[in-house]
TORBAMI-353414 format. One line per field, with one value per residue (C-alpha): x, y, z; residue number from 1. Coordinates in nm, 2 decimals, m for minus. Each point is the difference from the previous one (the first is absolute). Layout:
X = (X  ...)
Y = (Y  ...)
Z = (Z  ...)
i = (NUM  ...)
//
This chain:
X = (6.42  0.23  m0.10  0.05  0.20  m0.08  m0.24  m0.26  m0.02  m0.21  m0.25  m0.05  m0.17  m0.26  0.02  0.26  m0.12  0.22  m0.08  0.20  0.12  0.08  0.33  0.31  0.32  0.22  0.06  m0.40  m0.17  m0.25  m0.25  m0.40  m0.26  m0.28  m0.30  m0.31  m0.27  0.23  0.38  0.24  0.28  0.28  0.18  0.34  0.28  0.05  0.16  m0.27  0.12  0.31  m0.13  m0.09  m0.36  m0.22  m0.15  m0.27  m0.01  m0.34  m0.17  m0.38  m0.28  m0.15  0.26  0.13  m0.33  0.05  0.29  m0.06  m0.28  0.26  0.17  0.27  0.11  m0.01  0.36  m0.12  0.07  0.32  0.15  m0.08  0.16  0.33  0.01  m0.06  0.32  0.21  m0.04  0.28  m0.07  0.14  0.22  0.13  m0.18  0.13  m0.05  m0.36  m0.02  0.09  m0.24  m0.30  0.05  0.02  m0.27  m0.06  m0.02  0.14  0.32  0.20  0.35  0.22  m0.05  m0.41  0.07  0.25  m0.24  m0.31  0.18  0.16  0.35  0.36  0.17  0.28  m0.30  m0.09  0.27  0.00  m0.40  m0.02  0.30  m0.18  m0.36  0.14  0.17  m0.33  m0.19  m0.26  0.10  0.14  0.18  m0.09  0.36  0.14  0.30  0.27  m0.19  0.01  0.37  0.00  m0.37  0.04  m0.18  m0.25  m0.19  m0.04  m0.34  m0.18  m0.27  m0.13  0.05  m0.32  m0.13)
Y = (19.06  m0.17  m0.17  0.06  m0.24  0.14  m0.09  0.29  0.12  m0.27  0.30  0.06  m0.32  m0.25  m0.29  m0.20  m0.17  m0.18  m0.16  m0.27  m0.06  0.37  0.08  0.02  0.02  0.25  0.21  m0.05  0.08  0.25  0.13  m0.06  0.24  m0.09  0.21  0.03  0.28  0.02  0.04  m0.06  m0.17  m0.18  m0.33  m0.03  m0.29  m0.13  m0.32  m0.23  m0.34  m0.04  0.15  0.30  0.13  0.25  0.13  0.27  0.19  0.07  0.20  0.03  m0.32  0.07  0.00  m0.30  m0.18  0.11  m0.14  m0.30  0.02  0.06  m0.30  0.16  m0.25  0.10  m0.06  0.26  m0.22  m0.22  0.40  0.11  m0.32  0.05  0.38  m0.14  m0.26  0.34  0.27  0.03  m0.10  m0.01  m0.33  m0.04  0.02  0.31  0.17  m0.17  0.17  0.34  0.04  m0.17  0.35  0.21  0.21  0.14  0.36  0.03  0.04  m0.19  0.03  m0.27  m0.02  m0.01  m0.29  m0.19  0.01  m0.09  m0.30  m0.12  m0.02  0.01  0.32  m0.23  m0.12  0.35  0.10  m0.25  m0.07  0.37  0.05  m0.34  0.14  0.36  m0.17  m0.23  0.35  m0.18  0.31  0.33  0.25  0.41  0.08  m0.13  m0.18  0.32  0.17  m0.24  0.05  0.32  m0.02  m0.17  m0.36  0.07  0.22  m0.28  m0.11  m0.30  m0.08  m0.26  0.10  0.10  m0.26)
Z = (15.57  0.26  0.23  0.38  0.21  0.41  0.23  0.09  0.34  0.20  0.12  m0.39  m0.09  0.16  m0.26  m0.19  m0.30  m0.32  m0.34  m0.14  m0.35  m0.04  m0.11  0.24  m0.18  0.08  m0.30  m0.11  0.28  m0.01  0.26  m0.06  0.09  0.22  0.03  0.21  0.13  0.31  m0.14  m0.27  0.08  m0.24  0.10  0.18  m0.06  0.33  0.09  0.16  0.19  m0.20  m0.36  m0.17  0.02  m0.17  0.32  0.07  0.31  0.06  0.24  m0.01  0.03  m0.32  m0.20  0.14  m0.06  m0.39  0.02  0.12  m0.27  m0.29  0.07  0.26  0.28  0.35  0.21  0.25  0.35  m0.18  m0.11  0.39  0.16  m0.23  0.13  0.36  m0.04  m0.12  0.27  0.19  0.41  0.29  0.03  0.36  0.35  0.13  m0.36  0.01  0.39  m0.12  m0.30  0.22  0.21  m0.28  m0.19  m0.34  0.15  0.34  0.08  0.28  0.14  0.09  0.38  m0.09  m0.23  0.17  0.28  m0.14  m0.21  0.27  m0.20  0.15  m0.08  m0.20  m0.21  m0.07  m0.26  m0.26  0.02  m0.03  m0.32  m0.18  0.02  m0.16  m0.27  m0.11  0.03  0.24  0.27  m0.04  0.26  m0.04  m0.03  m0.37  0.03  m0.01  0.23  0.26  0.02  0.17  0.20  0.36  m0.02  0.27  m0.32  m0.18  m0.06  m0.22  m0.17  m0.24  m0.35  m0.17  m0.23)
i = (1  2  3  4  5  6  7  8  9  10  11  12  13  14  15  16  17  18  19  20  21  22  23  24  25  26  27  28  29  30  31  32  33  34  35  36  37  38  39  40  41  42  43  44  45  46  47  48  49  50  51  52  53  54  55  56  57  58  59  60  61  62  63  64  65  66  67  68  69  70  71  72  73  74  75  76  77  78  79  80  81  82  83  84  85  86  87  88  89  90  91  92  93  94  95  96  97  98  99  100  101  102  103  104  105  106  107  108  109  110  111  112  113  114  115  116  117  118  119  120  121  122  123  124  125  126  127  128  129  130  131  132  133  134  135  136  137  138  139  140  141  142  143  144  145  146  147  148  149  150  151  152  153  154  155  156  157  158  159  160  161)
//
């Protein structure tokens, strides 16, 4: 059986654990099956701090504890500070202004967010075009849309995590 080579959701899982010694080659690589009263799940090869893993994404207390039992390593807070490093954020003040207004589920227009930020209108554009791009906001027309509707309808919103 192959073995899988993504990353679960981050919702789907509440523990990281690994094993060393167990095989990582690329052609020979196969995914082990862990088992407890709680779930079945089968490893991943991940790459962990610079090397291939054999990583179980694991989402219940109890079978975490078998784990750790079975000889399974916990990298649980190392796994969650790499993930941190990655997301994608705001880099610049007026970017940094903008999503510190925004919410999750409500959406703002321009003037409300240029307001509350406190931002110059000439900041506006590229803040606005870098944060789309990364993803971190969205806008409720799509991007051909927006062509042909007046840009007092626009409205944003953080994207939903």
């Amino acid at each position: 059986m192959p073995i899988r080579r993504d990353i679960p959701n981050e919702e789907s899982y509440n523990f990281v654990f690994t094993r060393k010694g167990i095989c990582t080659d690329e052609g020979d690589t196969q995914a082990i099956q862990f088992q407890s009263y709680a779930e079945v799940k089968e490893t991943r090869l991940v790459e962990f701090h610079g090397e291939f893993i054999h990583a179980l994404f694991i989402r219940t207390k109890e079978a975490a504890q078998r784990a750790a039992c079975m000889g399974w390593q916990e990298i649980t807070p190392q796994w969650k500070d790499i993930l941190d490093k990655a997301r994608v954020a705001p880099t610049t003040p007026s970017q940094k202004l903008i999503v510190d207004t925004l919410s999750e589920g409500e959406w703002k227009s321009k003037k409300d967010i240029v307001e509350a930020a406190n931002i110059k209108d000439t900041e506006w554009r590229t803040a606005i075009k870098t944060l789309m791009e990364r993803d971190i906001v969205e806008c409720n027309f799509s991007k051909h849309a927006r062509k042909r509707a007046s840009n007092r309808k626009y409205m944003y919103r953080l994207v939903p995590a």
